[in-house]
C-alpha positions as CSV (number, residue, x, y, z in Angstrom):
1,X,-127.5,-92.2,-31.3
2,X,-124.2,-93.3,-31.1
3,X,-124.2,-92.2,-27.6
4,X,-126.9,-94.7,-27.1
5,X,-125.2,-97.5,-29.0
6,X,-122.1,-97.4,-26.6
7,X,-124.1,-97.2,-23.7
8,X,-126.1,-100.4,-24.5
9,X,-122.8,-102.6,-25.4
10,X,-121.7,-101.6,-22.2
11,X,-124.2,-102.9,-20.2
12,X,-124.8,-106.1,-22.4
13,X,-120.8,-106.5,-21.9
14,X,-121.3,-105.4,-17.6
15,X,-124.8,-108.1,-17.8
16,X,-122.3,-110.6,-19.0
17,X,-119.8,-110.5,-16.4
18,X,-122.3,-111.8,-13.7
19,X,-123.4,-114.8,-12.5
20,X,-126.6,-115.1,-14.6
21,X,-125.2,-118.0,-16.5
22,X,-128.3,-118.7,-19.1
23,X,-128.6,-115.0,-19.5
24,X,-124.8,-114.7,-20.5
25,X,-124.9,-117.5,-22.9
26,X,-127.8,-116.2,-24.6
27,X,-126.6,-112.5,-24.5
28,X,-123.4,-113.6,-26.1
29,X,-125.4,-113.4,-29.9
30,X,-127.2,-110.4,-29.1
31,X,-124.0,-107.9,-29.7
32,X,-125.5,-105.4,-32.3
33,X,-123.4,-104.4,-35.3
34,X,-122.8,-100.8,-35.0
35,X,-120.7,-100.7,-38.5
36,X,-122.8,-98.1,-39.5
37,X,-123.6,-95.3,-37.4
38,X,-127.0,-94.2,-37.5
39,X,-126.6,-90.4,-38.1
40,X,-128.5,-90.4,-41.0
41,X,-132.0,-91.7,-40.7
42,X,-134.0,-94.1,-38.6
43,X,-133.5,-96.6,-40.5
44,X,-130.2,-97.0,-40.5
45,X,-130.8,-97.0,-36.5
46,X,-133.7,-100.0,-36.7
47,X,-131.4,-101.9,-38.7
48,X,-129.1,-102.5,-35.9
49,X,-131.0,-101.7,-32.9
50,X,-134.6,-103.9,-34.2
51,X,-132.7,-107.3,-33.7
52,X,-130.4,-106.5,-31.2
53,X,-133.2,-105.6,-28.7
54,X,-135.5,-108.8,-30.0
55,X,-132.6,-110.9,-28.9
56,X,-131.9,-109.2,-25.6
57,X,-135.9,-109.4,-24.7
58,X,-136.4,-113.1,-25.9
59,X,-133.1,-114.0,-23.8
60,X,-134.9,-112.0,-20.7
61,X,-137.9,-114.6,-21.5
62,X,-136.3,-117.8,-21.9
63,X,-133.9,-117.2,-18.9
64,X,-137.2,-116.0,-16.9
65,X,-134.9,-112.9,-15.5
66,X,-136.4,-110.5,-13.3
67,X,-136.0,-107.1,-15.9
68,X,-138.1,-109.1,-18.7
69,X,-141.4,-106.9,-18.2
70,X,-138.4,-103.5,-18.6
71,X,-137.0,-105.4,-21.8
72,X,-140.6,-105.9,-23.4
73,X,-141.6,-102.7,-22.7
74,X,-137.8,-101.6,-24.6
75,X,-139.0,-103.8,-27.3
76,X,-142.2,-102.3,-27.7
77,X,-140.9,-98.6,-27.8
78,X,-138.3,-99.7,-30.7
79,X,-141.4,-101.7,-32.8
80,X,-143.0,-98.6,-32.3
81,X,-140.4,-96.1,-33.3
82,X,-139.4,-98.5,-36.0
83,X,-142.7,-99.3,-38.1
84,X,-143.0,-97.3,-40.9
85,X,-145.8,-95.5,-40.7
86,X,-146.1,-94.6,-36.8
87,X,-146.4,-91.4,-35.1
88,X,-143.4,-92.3,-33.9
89,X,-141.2,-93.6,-36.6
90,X,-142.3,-90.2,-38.6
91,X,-141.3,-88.2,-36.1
92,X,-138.0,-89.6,-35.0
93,X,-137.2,-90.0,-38.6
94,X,-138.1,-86.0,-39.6
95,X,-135.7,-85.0,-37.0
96,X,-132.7,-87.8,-36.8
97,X,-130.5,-85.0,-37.6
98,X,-131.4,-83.0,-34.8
99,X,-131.3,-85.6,-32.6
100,X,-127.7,-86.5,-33.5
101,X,-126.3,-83.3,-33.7
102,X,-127.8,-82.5,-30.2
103,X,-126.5,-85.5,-28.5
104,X,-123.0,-85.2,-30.2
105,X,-122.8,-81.9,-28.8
106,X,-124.3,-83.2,-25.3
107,X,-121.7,-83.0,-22.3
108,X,-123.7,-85.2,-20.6
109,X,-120.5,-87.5,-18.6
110,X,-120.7,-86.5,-14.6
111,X,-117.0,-86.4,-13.0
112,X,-117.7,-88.7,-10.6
113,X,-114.5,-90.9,-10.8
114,X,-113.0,-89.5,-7.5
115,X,-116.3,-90.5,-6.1
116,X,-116.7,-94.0,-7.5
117,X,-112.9,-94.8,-8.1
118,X,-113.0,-98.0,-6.1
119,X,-116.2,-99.2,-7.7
120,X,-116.1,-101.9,-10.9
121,X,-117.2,-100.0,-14.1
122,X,-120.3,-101.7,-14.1
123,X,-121.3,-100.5,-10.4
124,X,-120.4,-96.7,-11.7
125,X,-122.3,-96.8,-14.9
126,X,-125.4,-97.8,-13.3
127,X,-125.1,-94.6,-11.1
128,X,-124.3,-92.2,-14.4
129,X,-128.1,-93.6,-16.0
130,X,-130.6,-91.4,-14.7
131,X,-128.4,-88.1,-15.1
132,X,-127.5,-89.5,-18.4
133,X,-131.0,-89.2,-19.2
134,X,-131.8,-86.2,-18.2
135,X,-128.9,-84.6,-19.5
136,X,-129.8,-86.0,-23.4
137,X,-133.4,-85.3,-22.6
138,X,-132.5,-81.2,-22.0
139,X,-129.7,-81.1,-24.5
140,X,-132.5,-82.7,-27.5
141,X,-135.0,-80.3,-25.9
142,X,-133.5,-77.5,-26.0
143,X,-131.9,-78.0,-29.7
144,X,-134.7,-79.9,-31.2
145,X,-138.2,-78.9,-29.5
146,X,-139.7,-80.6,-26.4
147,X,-141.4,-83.2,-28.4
148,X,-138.6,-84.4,-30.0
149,X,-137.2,-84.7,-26.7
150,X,-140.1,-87.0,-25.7
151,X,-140.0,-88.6,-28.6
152,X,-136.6,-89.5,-28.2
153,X,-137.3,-90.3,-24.4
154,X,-139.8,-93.2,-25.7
155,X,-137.0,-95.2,-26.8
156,X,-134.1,-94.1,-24.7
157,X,-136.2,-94.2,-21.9
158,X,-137.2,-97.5,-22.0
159,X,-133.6,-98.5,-22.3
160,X,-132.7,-97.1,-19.2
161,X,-135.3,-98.3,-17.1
162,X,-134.2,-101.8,-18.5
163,X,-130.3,-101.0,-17.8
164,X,-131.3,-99.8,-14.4
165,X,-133.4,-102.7,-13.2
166,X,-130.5,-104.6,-13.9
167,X,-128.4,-102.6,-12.1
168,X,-130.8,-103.3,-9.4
169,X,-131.6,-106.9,-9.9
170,X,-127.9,-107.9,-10.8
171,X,-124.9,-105.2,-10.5
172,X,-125.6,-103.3,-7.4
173,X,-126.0,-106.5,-5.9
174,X,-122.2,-107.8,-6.4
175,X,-121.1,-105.1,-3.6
């Protein structure tokens, strides 16, 4: 999860640096607090990650972005996961550990940097997402079971396909 958590200020850092002035501004208050690492329960995780993702979908809305249907369906995947009660929430939560030690063990960084040297950060990170993906997907598959894998792909998918819309919409576009 922490993984995840790096990859997200990333992009909210990379969103920031374009010219989508209302986004930026209202992006600004969305940084999470990742004080506590979330290696211990889902809770810990929906602490953080509940109102960080609120803010970053409502900012989509009032700005009237292009990626807000990828950030509402982000926001529905983390109200899912984090309800108590859910299908989802109890079976993210029964296997956090698993999860965690799988992606901590996860080699999942490509060695692309002779290929992308001359690329801004941002540019090269939205190349890295879908084999990011895959790699966390197989790595929590093969350690975990596959339905903890797509458990894990509700919410981490949804991230991505909001990170690579606006890789789309905004970042590739800055060539």
């Amino acid at each position: 999860m922490q993984l995840l958590s790096i990859i997200i200020i990333g992009v909210v850092l990379g969103v920031a640096s374009c010219d989508i002035d209302c986004f930026n501004k209202e992006t600004i208050k969305c940084r999470p607090d990742f004080g506590k690492d979330a290696r211990t329960s889902i809770l810990e995780y929906c602490r953080t990650h509940v109102p960080f993702v609120k803010c970053i979908r409502d900012s989509c809305a009032k700005c009237k972005v292009g990626f807000l249907p990828e950030a509402e369906r982000w926001w529905a995947a983390i109200k899912d996961a984090c309800t108590d009660g859910t299908a989802l929430n109890k079976n993210l939560d029964s296997n956090i550990a698993c999860i965690t030690s799988a992606i901590a063990d996860a080699d999942c960084t490509t060695d692309s940097d002779q290929d992308l040297k001359d690329m801004p950060d941002d540019q090269a990170m939205c190349k890295e997402f879908d084999s990011l993906r895959d790699c966390l997907y197989q790595r929590i598959e093969s350690a975990c079971s596959r339905n903890v894998a797509d458990d894990f792909l509700t919410i981490y998918g949804a991230m991505v396909d909001y990170q690579l819309k606006i890789c789309d919409e905004v970042i590739l576009k800055q060539k």
